[in-house]
N, C-alpha and C positions, 0 to 999 in steps of 0.2 A: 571680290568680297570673300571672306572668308567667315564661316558659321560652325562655332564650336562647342561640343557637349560636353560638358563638364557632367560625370555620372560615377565611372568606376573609380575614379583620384578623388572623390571624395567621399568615399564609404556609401557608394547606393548600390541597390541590385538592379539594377537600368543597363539593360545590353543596347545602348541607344543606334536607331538609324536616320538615318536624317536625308529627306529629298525635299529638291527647290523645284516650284511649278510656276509657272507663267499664269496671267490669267485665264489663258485657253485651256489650263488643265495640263497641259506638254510638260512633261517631268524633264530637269535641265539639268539636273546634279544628283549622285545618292554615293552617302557613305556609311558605312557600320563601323561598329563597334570589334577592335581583333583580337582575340583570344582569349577573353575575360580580361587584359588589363589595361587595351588602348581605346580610349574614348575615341568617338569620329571628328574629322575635320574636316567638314567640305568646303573645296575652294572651287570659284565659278568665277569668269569673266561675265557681267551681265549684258546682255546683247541688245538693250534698248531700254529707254526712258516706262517707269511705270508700276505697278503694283505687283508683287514675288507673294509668295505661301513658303511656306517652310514646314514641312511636315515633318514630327518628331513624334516616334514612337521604338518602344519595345522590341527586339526583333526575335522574339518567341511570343511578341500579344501578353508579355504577362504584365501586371503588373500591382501594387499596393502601398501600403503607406512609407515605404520603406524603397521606394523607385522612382526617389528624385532627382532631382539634376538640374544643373542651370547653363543656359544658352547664351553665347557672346555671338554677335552678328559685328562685324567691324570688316577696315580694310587696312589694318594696321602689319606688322610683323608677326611670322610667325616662325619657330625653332624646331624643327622634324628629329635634329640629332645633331652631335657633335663630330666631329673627330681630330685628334683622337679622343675618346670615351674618357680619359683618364690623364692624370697629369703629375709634377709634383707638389705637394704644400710651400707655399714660399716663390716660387717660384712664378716667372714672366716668360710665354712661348705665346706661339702662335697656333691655332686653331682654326677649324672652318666649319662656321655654321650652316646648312645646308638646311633648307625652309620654302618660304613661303615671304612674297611681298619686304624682301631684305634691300632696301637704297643703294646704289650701287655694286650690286652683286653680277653675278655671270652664268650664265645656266649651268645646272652640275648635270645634265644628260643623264639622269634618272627622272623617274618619277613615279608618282604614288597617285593610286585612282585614277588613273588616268591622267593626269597636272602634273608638267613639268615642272620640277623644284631647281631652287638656285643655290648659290653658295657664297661667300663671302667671308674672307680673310680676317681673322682681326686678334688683338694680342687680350689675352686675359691672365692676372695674376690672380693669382689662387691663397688665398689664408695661410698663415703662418703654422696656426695648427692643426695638425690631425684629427679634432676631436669635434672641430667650430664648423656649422653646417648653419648656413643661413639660410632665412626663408626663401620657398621655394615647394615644388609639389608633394602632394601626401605620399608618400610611401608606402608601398605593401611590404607583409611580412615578410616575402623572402629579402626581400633588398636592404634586411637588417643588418647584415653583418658588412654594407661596403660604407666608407667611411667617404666623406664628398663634401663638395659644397652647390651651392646653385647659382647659376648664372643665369642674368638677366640681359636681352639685349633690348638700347633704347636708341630708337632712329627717328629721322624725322616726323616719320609718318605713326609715331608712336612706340610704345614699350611692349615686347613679346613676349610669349609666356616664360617661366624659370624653366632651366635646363639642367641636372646634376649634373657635374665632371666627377668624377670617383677620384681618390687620391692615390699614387701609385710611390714606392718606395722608390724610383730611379725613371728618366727619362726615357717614353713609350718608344721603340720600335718600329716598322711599319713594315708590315711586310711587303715582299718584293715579288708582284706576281712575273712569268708564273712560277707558281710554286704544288702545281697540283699533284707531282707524283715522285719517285723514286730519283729519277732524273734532274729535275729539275728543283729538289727541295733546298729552303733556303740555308745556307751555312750561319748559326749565329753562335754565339758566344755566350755563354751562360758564368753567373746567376745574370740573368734580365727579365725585361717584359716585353712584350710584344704585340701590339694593335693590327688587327685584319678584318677585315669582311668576306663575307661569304657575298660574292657580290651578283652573280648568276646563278642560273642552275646547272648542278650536279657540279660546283668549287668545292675542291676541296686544298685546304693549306695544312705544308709539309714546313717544318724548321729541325735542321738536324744541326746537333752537337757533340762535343768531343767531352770525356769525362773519365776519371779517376778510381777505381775500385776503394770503393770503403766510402764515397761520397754519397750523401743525402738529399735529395730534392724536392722540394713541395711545390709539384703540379697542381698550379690551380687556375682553371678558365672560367670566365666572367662574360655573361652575356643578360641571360634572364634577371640575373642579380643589377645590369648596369641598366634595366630600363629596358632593356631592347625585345626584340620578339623571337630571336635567336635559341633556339637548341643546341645545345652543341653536345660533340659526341667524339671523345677522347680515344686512343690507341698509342700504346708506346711500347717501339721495337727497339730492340740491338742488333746490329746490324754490325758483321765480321766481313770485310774486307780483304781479297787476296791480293795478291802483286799482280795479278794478271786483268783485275777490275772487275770479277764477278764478285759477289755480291749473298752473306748465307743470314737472312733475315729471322730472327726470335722476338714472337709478341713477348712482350713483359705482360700486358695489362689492356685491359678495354674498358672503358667506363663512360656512364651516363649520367643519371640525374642525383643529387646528393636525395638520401631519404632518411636523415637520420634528423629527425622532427624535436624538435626543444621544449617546446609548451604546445600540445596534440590539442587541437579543436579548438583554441583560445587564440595561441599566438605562432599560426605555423610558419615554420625556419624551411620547410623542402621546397627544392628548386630544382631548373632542368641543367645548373652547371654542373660537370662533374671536377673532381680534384682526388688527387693519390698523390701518394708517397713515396720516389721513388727509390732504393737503393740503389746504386753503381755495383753490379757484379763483378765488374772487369774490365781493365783499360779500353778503351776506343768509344763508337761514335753509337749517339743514340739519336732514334728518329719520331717526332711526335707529330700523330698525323689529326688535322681536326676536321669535323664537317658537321653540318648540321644534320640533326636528325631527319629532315621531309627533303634533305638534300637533291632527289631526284626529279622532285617536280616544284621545288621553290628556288631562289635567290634574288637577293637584292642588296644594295650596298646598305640599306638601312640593317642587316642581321650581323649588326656589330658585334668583334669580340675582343677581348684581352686573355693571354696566357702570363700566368706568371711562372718563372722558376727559380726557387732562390733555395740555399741550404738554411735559413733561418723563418720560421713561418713569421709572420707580421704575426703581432699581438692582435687582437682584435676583442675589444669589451664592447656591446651594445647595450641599450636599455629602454623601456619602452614602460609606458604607465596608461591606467586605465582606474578611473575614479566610477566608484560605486555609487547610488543614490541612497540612502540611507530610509526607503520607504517601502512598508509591507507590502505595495502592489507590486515591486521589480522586484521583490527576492535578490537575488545573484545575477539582477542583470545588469549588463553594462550601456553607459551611455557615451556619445561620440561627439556629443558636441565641447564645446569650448567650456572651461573653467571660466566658473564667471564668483567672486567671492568679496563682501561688501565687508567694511572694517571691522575686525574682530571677531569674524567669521571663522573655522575652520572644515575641511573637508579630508576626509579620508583617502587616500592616494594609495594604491598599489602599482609597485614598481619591480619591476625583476630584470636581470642584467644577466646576459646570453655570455657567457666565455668560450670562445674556440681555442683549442690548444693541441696541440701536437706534443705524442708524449711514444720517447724510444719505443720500438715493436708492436705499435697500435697505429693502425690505419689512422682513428680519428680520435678525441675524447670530448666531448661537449660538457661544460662542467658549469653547475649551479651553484653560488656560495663555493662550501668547501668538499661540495658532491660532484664528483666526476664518472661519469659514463663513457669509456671507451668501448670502440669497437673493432674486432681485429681484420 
């Protein structure tokens, strides 16, 4: 069985935990809530015929009219993650869903809470455009700027939850463990992208390349932005090579979480991916090392991530809308549920559209309308 809180994916303040008790009282299952943005899923084999409790509560006790949530009890499919994360538009590959209760699946030799998850093969094509996201889970603000679609999986034993794939401008990569250190780092070929997990503790992945003085590259890693629970935490060397095989290594850059915020307290854009800009100083090979932030005492194959590096930044326009009620008791405030409007109705709609762009000798510019904010 599997018992699912639906609380932070749909705009509640519900940090939900969830235990199963026998009628003896004997607690048989507990899951929380991880990081403010993964609801819990607790999965149980029930060990005999008879009456279960399902306790659902708060995991700070708080609570008010604003900490709801809704619970699915089933033994149907369930979707933990993809990989890889990301894909092309148009395009037919193959993918591996790794979950829960998947019909002919294979164990994936991880697992979560304690329960083994499975995995299973299957070919998904992906929308022709970049722009068309079909339904599929709510979104948080930071995961505004990745462009996606949702996939549904439907098996015998029923239909699982939606799953984003992010869209990626070229065929994902995979990295080639091991790849954790100087020695051992992957040789790839740039502009691409690249799909890894952080899949133990203390992984870290290394991909080095060869490049051009006068060349431009925009580093950008996707983790927190693609769903996942991933910190990730950039470094990028040059690295001079002699004829004798040592080795005289220069950080360019170290970076962490983006913090340049779009709409502050309304509609926040910060996140823990980071992204820069690289210039090529000089012929030879550069080295990009990544790891997660709590790297030393976390890992698991679910702390997925993608790197891109391309000399052309993707376009990216987002937009997001929020309708006002038009009555003296909410002032300015907003409300979350569904547009609902009966013939010859109208309703007041506020819409604003996020522009990311990259612009010569500026780190980043985030641009509103025809207002742009770079930052150097």
């Amino acid at each position: 069985m599997l018992i699912e809180c639906q609380a932070l994916r749909i705009d509640s303040k519900f940090q939900a935990e969830l235990r199963i008790y026998n009628v003896a009282g004997r607690r048989l299952g507990r899951s929380i809530s991880r990081q403010r943005t993964h609801d819990p899923v607790l999965d149980i084999t029930l060990p005999e015929d008879g009456d279960y409790f399902v306790r659902a509560t708060d995991f700070v006790y708080g609570g008010s009219n604003d900490h709801g949530y809704r619970l699915k009890i089933h033994a149907g499919p369930h979707v933990d993650f993809v990989i890889p994360p990301a894909g092309v538009p148009g395009s037919t590959a193959k993918y591996t869903l790794v979950g829960r209760n998947l019909p002919g699946s294979q164990p994936a030799g991880i697992g979560a809470d304690g329960r083994q998850l499975e995995k299973l093969v299957v070919n998904i094509t992906l929308p022709n455009t970049p722009r068309t996201l079909t339904p599929g889970p709510t979104a948080f603000s930071f995961e505004a700027t990745i462009d996606g679609s949702s996939y549904v999986y439907k098996g015998v034993n029923g239909v699982a939850n939606p799953v984003t794939i992010a869209f990626a401008p070229q065929l994902l990569q995979a990295e080639v463990e091991p790849n954790n250190d100087a020695a051992t780092a992957q040789k790839v070929t740039v502009p691409g992208e690249f799909a890894g997990q952080f899949q133990k503790r203390s992984d870290v992945d290394q991909f080095e390349f060869e490049a051009k003085a006068g060349q431009v590259f925009w580093v950008e890693v996707f983790g927190q932005q693609l769903g996942r629970l991933t910190d990730p935490f950039l470094t990028v060397e040059q690295v001079t090579k002699k004829d004798d095989g040592t080795e005289t290594v220069k950080r360019l850059t170290a970076q962490d979480d983006e913090a340049k915020n779009s709409i502050v307290n309304l509609f926040d854009t910060i996140h823990n991916d980071p992204s820069y800009r690289l210039a090529i100083p000089a012929d030879g090979f550069y080295r990009v090392t990544l790891r997660d932030r709590y790297w030393e005492s976390r890992g698991s194959p679910e702390l997925q991530i993608s790197i891109s590096l391309f000399e052309k930044k993707r376009p990216i326009i987002d937009s997001w809308s929020s309708h006002r009620r038009r009555l003296p008791m909410l002032r300015a405030g907003y409300q979350t549920w569904a547009l609902g409007l009966r013939r010859g109705e109208n309703l007041h709609v506020e819409v604003a559209a996020i522009r990311k762009a990259w612009l010569q000798g500026h780190d980043r510019c985030i641009c509103r309308g025809a207002t742009c904010r770079c930052y150097l």
